[in-house]
N, C-alpha and C positions, 0 to 999 in steps of 0.2 A: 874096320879101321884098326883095332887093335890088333887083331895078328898080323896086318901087314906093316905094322909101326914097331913091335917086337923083334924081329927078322930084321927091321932098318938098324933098329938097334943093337940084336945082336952082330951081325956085320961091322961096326963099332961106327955108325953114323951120330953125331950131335943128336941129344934129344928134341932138339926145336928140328933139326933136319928132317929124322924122323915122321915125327908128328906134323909137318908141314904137309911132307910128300905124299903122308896119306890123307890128308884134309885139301887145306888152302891152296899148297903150291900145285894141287893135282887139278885142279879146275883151270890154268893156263896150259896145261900141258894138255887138258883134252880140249879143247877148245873152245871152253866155258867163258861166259863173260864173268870180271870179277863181280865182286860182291857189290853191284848196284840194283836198284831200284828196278824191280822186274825181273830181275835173273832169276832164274832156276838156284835153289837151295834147300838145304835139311840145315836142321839147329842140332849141335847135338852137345851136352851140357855136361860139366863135370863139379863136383863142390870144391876142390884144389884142380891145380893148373897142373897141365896130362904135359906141359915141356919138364916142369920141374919134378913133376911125381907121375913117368908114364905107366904106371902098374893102375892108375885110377883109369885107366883107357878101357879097363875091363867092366868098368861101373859106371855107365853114366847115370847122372841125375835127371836128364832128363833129354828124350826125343823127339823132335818137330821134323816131319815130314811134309813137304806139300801144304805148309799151314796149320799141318792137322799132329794135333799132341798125341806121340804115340805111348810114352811112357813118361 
């Protein structure tokens, strides 16, 4: 997610565009249900916000895969 969110930015897309299209707005596009009860998802955690400061895309704080804490 982070080098495909860098590349959005370097291209000079919006930081929230960015960090969308490789998170949130990527699950409509493949044809994921949104983020309800039972979907399919990963958590993936940051200590500041990855629209305002997306250099922290590099460091998450924390992993959730499948339920399962990966880091």
């Amino acid at each position: 997610m982070a080098a495909e969110s860098r590349h959005l930015l370097d291209a000079g897309l919006p930081a929230e565009e960015a960090v969308g299209a490789a998170s949130w707005v990527a699950r409509s596009w493949l044809g994921l249900p949104g983020l309800t009860e039972g979907a399919p998802a990963g958590l993936v955690a940051y200590d500041r916000d990855p629209v305002a400061h997306p250099e922290v895309l590099e460091h998450p704080a924390r992993i959730v895969l499948r339920g399962r804490v990966v880091r």
